[in-house]
C-alpha positions as CSV (number, residue, x, y, z in Angstrom):
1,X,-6.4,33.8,6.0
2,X,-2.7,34.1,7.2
3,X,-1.6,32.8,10.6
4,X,0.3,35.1,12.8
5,X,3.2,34.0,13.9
6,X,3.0,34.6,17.4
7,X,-0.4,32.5,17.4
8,X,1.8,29.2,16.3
9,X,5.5,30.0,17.3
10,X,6.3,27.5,20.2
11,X,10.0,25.9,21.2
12,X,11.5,28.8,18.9
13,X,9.7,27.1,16.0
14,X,7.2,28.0,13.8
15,X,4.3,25.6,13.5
16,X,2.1,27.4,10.4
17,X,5.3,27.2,8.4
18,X,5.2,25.1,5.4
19,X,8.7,24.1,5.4
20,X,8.8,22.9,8.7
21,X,5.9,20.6,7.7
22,X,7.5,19.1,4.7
23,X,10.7,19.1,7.1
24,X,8.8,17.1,10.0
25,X,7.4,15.1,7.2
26,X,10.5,14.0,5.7
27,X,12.6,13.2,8.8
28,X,9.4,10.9,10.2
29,X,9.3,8.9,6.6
30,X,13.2,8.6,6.8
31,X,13.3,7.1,10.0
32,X,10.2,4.6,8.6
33,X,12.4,3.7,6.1
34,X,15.5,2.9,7.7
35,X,14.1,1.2,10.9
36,X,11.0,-0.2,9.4
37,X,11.9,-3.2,7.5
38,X,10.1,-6.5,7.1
39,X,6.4,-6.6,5.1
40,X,3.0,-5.5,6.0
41,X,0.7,-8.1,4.9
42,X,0.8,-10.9,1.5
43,X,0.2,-8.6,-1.4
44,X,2.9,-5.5,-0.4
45,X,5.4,-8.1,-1.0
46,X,4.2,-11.7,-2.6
47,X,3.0,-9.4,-5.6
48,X,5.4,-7.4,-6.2
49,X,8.9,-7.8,-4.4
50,X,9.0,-11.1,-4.9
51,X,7.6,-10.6,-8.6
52,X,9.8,-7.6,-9.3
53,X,13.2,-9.3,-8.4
54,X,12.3,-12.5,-9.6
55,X,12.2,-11.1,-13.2
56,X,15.4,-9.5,-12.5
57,X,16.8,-13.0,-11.7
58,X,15.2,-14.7,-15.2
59,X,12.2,-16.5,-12.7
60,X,9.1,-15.8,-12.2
61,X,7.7,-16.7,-8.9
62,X,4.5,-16.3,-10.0
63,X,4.0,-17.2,-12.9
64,X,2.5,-14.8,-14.4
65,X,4.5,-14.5,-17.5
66,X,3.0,-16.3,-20.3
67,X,6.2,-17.9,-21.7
68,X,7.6,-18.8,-17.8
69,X,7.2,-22.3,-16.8
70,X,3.7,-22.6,-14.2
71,X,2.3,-19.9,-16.0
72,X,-1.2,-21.0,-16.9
73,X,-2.0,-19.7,-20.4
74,X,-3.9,-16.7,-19.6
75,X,-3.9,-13.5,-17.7
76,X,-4.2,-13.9,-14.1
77,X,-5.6,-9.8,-13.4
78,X,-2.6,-8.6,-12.3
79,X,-1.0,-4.8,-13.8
80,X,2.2,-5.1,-14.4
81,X,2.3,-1.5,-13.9
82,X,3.8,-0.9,-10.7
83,X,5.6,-4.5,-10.5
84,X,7.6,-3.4,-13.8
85,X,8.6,0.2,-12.7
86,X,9.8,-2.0,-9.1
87,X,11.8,-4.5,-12.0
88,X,13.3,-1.8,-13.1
89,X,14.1,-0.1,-9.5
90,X,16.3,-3.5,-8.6
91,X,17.0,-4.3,-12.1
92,X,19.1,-1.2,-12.2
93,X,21.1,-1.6,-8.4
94,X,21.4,-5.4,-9.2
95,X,23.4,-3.8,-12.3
96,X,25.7,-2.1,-10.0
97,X,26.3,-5.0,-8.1
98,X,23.9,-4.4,-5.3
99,X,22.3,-7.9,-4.2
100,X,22.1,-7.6,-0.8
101,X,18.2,-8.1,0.0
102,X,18.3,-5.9,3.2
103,X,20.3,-3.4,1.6
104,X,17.7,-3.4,-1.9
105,X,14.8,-3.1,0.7
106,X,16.0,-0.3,2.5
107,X,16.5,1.6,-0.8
108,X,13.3,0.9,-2.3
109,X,11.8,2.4,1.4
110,X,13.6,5.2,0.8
111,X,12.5,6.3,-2.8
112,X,8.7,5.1,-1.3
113,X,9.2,7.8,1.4
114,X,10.5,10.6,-0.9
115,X,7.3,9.5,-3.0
116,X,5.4,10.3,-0.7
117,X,5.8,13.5,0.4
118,X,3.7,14.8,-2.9
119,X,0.8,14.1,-0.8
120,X,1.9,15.9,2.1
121,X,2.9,19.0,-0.5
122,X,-0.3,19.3,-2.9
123,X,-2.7,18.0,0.2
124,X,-1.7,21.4,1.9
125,X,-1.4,23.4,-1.8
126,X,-5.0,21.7,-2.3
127,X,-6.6,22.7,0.6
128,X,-4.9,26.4,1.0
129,X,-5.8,27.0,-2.6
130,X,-10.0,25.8,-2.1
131,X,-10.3,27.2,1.6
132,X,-7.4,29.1,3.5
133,X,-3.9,28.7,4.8
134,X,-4.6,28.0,8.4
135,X,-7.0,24.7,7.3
136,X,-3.7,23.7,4.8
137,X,-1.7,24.0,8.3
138,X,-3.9,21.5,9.8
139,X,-4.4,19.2,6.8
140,X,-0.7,19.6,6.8
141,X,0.6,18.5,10.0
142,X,-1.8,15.5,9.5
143,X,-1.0,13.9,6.3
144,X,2.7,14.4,7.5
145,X,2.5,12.8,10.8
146,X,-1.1,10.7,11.3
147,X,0.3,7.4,12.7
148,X,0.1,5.1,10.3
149,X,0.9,6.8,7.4
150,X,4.7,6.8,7.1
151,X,4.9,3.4,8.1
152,X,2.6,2.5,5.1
153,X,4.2,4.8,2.9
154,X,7.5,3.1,3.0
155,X,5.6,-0.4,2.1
156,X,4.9,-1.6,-1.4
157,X,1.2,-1.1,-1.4
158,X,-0.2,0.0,-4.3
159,X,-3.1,1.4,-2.2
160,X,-0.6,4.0,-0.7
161,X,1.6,3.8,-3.8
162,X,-1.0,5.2,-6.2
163,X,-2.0,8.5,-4.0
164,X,0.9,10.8,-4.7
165,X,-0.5,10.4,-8.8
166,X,-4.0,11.0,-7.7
167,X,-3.4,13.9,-5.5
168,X,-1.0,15.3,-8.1
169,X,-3.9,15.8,-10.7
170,X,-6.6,16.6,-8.0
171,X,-4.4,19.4,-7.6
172,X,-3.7,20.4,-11.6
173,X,-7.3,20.6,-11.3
174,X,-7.6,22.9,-8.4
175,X,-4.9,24.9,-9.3
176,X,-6.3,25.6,-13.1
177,X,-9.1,24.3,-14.4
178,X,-7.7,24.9,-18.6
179,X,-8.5,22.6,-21.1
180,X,-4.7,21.4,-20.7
181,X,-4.4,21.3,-17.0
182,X,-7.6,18.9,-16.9
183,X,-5.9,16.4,-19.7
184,X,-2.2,16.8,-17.7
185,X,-5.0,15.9,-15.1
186,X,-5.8,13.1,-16.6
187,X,-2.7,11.5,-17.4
188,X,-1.4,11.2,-13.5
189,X,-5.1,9.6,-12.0
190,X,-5.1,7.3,-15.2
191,X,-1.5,6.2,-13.9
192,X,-3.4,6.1,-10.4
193,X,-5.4,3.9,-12.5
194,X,-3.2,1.8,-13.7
195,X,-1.2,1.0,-10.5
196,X,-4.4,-0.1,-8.9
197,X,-7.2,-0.8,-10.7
198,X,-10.1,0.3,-8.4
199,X,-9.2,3.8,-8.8
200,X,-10.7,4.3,-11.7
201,X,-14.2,5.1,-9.6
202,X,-12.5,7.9,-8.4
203,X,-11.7,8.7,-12.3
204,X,-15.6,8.0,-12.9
205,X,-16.7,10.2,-10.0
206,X,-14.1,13.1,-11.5
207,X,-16.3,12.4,-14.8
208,X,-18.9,12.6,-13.3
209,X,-19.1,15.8,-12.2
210,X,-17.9,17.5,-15.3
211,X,-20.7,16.4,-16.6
212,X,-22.8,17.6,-14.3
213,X,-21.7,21.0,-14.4
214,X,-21.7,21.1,-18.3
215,X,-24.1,23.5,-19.9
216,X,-25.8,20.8,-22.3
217,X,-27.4,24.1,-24.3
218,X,-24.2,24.9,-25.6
219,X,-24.1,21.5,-27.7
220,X,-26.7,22.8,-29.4
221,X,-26.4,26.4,-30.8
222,X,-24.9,26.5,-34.0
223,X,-24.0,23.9,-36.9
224,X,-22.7,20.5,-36.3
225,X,-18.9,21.8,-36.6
226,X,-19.6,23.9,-33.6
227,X,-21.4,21.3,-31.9
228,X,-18.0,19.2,-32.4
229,X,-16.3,21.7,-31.6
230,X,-18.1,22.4,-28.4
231,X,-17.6,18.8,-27.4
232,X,-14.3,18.5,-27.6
233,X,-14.0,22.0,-25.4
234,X,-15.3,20.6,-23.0
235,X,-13.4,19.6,-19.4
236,X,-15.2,16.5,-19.0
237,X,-13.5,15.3,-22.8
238,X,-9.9,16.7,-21.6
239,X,-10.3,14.6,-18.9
240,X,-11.2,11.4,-20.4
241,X,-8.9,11.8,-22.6
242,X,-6.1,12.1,-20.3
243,X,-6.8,9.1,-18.3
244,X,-7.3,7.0,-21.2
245,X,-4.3,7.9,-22.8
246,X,-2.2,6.7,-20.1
247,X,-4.1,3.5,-19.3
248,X,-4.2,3.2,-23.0
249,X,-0.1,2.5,-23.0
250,X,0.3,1.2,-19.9
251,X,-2.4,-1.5,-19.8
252,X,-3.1,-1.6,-23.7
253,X,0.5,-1.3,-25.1
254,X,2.4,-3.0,-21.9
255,X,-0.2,-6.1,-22.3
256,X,-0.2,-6.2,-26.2
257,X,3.2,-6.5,-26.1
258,X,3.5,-9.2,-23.6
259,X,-0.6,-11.2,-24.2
260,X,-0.5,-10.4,-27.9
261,X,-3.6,-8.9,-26.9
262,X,-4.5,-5.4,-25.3
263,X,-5.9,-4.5,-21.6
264,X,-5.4,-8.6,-20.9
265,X,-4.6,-8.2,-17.2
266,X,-7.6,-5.4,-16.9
267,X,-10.1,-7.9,-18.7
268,X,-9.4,-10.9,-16.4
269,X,-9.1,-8.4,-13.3
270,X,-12.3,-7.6,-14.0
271,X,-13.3,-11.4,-14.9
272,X,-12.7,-13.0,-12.1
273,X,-13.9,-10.0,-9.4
274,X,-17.5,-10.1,-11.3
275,X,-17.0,-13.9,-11.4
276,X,-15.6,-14.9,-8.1
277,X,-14.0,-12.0,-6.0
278,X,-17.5,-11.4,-4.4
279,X,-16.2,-14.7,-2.6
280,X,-13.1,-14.4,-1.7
281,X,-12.7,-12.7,2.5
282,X,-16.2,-12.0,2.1
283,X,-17.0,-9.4,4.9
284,X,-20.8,-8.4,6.1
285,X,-19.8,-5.4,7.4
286,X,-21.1,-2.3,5.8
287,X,-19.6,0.1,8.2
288,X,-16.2,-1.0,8.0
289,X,-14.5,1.5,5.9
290,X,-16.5,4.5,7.8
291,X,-15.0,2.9,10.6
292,X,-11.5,3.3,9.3
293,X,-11.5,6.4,8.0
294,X,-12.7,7.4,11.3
295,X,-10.6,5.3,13.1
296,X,-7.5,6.6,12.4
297,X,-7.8,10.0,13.0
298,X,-8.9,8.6,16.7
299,X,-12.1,9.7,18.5
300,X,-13.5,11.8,18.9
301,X,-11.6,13.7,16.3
302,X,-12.6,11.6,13.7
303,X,-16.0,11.9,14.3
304,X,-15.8,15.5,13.6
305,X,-14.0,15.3,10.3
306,X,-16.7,12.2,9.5
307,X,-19.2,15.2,9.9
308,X,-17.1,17.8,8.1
309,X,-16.7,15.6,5.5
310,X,-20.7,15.5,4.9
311,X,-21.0,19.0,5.1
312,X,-17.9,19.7,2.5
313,X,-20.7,18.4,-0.1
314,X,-22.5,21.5,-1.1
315,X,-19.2,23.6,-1.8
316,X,-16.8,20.9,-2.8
317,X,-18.6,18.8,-4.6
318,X,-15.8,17.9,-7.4
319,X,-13.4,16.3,-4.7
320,X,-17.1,15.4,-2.4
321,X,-18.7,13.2,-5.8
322,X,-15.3,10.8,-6.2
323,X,-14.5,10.3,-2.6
324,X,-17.9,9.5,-1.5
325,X,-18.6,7.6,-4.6
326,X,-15.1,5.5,-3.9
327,X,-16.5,4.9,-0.4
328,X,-19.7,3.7,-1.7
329,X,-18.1,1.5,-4.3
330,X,-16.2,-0.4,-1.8
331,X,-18.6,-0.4,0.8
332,X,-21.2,-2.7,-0.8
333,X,-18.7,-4.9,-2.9
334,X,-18.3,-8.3,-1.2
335,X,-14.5,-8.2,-0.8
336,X,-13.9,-6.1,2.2
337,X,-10.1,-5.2,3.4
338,X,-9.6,-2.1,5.7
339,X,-6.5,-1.2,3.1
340,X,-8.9,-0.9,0.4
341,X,-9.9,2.7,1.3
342,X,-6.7,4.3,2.4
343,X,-6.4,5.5,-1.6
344,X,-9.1,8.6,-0.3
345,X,-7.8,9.1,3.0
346,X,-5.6,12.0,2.0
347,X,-9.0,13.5,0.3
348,X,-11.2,12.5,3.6
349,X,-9.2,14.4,5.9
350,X,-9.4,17.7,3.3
351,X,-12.6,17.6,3.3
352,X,-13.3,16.9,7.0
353,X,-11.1,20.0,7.7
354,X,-12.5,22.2,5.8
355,X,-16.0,21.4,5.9
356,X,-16.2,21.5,9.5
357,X,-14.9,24.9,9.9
358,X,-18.5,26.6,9.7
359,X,-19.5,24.6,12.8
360,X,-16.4,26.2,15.0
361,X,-18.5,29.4,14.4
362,X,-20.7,28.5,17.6
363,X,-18.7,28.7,20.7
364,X,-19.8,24.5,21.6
365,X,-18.6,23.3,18.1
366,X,-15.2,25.1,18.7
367,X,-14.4,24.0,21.9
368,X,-15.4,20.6,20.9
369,X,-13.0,20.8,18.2
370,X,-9.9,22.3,20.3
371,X,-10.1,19.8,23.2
372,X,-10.7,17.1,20.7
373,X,-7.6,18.3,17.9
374,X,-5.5,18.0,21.4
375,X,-6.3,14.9,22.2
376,X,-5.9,13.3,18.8
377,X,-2.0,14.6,19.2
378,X,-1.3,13.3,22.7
379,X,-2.9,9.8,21.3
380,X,-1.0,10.0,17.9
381,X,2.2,10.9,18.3
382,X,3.6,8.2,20.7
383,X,1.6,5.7,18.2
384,X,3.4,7.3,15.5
385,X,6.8,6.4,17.3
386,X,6.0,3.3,17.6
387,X,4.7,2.3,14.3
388,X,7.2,4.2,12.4
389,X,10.1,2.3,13.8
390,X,8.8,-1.7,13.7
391,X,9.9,-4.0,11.9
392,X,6.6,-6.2,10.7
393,X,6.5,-10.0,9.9
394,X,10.2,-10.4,11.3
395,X,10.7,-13.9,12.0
396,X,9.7,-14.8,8.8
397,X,12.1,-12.1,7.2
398,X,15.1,-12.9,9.7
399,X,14.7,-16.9,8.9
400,X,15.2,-17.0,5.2
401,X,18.0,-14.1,5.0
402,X,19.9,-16.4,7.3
403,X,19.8,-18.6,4.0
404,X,21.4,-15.2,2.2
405,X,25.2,-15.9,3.0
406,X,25.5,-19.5,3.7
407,X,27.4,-22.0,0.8
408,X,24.5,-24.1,-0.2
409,X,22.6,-23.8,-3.6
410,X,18.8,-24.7,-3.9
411,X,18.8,-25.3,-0.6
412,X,16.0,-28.5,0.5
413,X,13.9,-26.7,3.6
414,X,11.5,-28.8,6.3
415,X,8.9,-26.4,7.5
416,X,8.5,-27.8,11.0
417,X,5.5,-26.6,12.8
418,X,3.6,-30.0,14.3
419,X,2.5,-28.9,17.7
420,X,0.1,-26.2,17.9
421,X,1.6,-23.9,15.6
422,X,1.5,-23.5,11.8
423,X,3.9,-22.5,9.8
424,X,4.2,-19.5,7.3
425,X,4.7,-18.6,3.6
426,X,8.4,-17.6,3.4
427,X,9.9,-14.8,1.5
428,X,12.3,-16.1,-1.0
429,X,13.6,-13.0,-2.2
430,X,15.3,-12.5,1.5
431,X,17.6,-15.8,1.2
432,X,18.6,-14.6,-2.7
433,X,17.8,-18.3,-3.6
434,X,14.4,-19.0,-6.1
435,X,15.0,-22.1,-6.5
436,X,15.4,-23.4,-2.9
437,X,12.4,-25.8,-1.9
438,X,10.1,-25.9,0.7
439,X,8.3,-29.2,2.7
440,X,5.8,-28.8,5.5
441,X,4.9,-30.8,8.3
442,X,2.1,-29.1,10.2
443,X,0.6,-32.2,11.8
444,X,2.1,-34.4,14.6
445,X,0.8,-37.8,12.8
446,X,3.0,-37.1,9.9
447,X,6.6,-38.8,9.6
448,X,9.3,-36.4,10.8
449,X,10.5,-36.5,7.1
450,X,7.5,-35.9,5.9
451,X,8.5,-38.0,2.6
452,X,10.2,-41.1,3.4
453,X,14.0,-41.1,2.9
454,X,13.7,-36.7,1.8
455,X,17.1,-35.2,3.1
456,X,17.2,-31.5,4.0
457,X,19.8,-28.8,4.7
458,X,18.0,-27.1,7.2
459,X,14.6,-27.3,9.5
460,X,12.7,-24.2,10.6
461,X,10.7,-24.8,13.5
462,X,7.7,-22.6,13.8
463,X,6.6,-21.6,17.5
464,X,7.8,-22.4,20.7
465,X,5.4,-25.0,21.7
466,X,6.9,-28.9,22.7
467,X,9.7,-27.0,21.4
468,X,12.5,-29.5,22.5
469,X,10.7,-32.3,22.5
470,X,10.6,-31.6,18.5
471,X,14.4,-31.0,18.2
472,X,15.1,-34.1,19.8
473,X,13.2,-36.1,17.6
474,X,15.0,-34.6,14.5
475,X,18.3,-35.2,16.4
476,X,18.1,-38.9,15.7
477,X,17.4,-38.7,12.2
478,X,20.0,-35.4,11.7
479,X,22.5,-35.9,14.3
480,X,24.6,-33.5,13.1
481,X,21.7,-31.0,13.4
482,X,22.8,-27.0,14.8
483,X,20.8,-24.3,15.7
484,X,21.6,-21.3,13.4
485,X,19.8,-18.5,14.2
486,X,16.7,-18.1,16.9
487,X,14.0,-16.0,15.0
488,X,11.9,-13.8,17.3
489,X,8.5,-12.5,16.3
490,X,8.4,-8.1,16.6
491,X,6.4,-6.7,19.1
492,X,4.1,-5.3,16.8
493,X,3.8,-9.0,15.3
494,X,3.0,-10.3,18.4
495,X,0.3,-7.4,19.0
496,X,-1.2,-8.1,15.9
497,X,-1.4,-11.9,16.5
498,X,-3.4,-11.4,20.0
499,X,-5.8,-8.8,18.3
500,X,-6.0,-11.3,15.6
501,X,-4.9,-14.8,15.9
502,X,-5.6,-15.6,12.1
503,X,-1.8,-13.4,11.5
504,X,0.6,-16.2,12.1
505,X,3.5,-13.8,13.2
506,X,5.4,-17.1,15.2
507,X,8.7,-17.8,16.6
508,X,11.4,-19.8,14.5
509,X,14.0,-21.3,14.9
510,X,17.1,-22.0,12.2
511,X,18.9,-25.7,12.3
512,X,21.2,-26.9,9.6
513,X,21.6,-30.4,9.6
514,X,24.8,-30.9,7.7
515,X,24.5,-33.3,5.1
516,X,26.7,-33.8,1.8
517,X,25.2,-31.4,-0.8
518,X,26.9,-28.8,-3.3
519,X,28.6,-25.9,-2.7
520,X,27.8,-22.3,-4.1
């Protein structure tokens, strides 16, 4: 079904037209990239920025090379996967003589946003090609411009960085279901795979239901060549095949090459979350991820997709089996994070649309649905404003690239947060110095030195609290000691921290005390 254009022409522009919603998607993901800067969380850029560029440098931050120095003998679960192709991303600026960490960041952002508007592209070629055009308009304008997606788009998350592969070969699939689209199929979700390792339940449910739809009788008529034969026809093979020839080089090859030893990362990423990763943030709730999925599409909006998505089951059941079974999968492991299940989100809100679209039928149902739609747009775009333009952890990025252009080398660092405030894991990469150290003093009863006689070129002090009392004390053991740069905490940081005091998003504050070290 075609939409008319007089139905959706408003402002002189046409709101069913594809282009404009690739256009609105693009300009929204720009802006994310350019005014967005900082991190999200630990792992978008702790395991992989500062791993990426580190290599680039000849160190490894963290150790996870088996000939670097720290590195503890073995395989710590980690794919080098999408940390090597981000080596090679800075690897080939820093060639050109681009260094500048704010400058590498923002182009990085920038490829991450053009990245992602494959999801935007095949989640409307997806859904126009397994229901009709006006759902792809609606699936459409909300892949390009739900909240938080282009702000976690332009971040280094492999949970966001994996989708545009995995929606790529969901839509091979949809598109033609040959014996060659299915293994080209398989090749893209097996990279899914191998940027994030969880994935590969989606891969299984995808499995899953080729088998289940395979006509098992065939096998059987004929001699054992066409039984072979038959096999190897089969969807559910091409498939297979597919993903496992691209985990096969990227974690097999890529990890024989650098362990000696194929699929070593896979083995002890699997190790350790059989092993101990039922420990680590355990979380008792089961309804979290339900909960998110609904959550951001707002309510009660995403209460009627949650109910579309049930009833997408019985006609969609290859894209229904993976994404429910990915839900499942992550509900009841141990180790629950709300980022965990954006990889299905894009698939969620396909299947929401579409299979809810039998309900509008009844005259309650479509109302429902209108006033609701509405609402979810007067609540989403001003959040999308403001999301898509902050700049997250801040202070902490702000502190250390003060350390970016000053004339010291390996510079000595006191981590100064006694009074009520801790302090914070910094981001090397920011101040282009590995090799500078850090001390911590996060307890009043320690000496303001920390080590006795330890010299340092500058002191950060974390939060505002006894404040001067704290500088003065440091003035009589540095009395040469300036204030640099004052640090301050984003707005969204300091949202985040009152919704959640355990995200340590604090003030700081940059003194250099001036004693005799080595220039650069």
């Amino acid at each position: 079904m075609t939409l008319k254009n007089t139905d959706t022409k408003k402002f002189g522009i046409d709101f069913s037209s594809f282009r404009v919603i690739l256009l609105s998607a693009l300009i929204i993901r720009l802006i994310a990239a350019v005014f967005s800067e900082g991190y999200g969380m630990h792992d978008d850029h702790f395991l992989v920025i500062e791993a990426s560029t580190s290599w680039v440098d000849g160190y490894d931050y963290n150790g996870w090379l088996p000939w670097s120095k720290g590195n503890r003998g073995a395989p710590e679960g980690h794919s080098f996967t999408y940390v090597g192709l981000n080596y090679f991303f800075f690897y080939t600026f820093k060639f050109f003589g681009i260094a500048d960490p704010k400058i590498l960041m923002l182009l990085n952002r920038l490829v991450h946003a053009l990245f992602s508007m494959l999801v935007v592209y095949f989640g409307f070629k997806i859904t126009e090609k397994i229901s009709n055009r006006k759902n792809a308009v609606t699936v459409g304008w909300i892949l390009a411009l739900l909240s938080i997606i282009p702000f976690l788009s332009v971040r280094n998350l492999v949970e966001l960085s994996s989708i545009p592969f995995l929606i790529w070969g969901v839509w091979l699939m949809v598109k033609n279901d040959s014996k060659i689209n299915i293994f080209y199929a398989g090749l893209l979700i097996g990279l899914a795979v191998s940027f994030r390792y969880q994935i590969a339940i989606f891969a299984i449910g995808i499995m899953f239901y080729y088998l289940l739809i395979f006509d098992y009788k065939t096998l059987f008529k004929g001699p054992f060549k066409s039984f072979v034969r038959t096999l190897i026809d089969q969807k559910f093979v091409s498939f297979s095949f597919g993903t496992f020839v691209t985990f096969l080089i990227t974690q097999g090859l890529v990890d024989y090459c650098i362990w000696g030893k194929p699929f070593a990362e896979f083995k002890a990423y699997s190790t350790y979350n059989i092993q101990e990763g039922v420990l680590y943030l355990p979380n008792t709730n089961y309804f979290m991820y339900v909960f998110v999925l609904l959550g951001v599409l707002l309510f009660p909006f995403g209460l009627l997709v949650g109910i579309g998505f049930i009833r997408s089951a019985k006609k969609h059941l290859m894209l229904f089996i993976p994404v429910m079974l990915f839900i499942l999968f992550h509900t009841f492991y141990p180790n629950r994070q709300e980022r965990f299940i954006l990889s299905v989100l894009p698939f969620f809100i396909i299947l929401g649309i579409i299979g809810f679209q039998e309900l509008r039928k009844k005259p309650f149902w479509d109302k429902l649905w209108k006033f609701s739609y509405s609402f979810f747009w007067i609540l989403n775009i001003p959040t999308l404003l403001f999301v898509s333009v902050t700049y997250t952890k801040m202070s902490r990025v702000e502190s250390m690239y003060t350390l970016y252009s000053d004339n010291l080398v390996d510079e000595r660092i006191l981590l100064e947060g006694s009074a009520d405030t801790k302090t914070s894991m910094l981001p090397k990469f920011y101040s282009g110095s590995w090799y500078c150290t850090f001390l911590e003093r996060n307890d009043s009863v320690q000496p303001l030195d920390v080590v006795p006689g330890a010299r340092y070129d500058y002191i950060f002090f974390f939060g505002e609290e006894k404040l001067p009392k704290r500088i003065k004390s440091y003035k009589k053991l540095f009395p040469k000691l300036t204030l640099v740069k004052k640090c301050y905490p984003s707005l969204m940081d300091q949202l985040v921290k009152k919704l959640n005091p355990r995200n340590s998003n604090q003030y700081i504050e940059v003194w250099r005390t001036y004693e005799p070290i080595a220039k650069k």
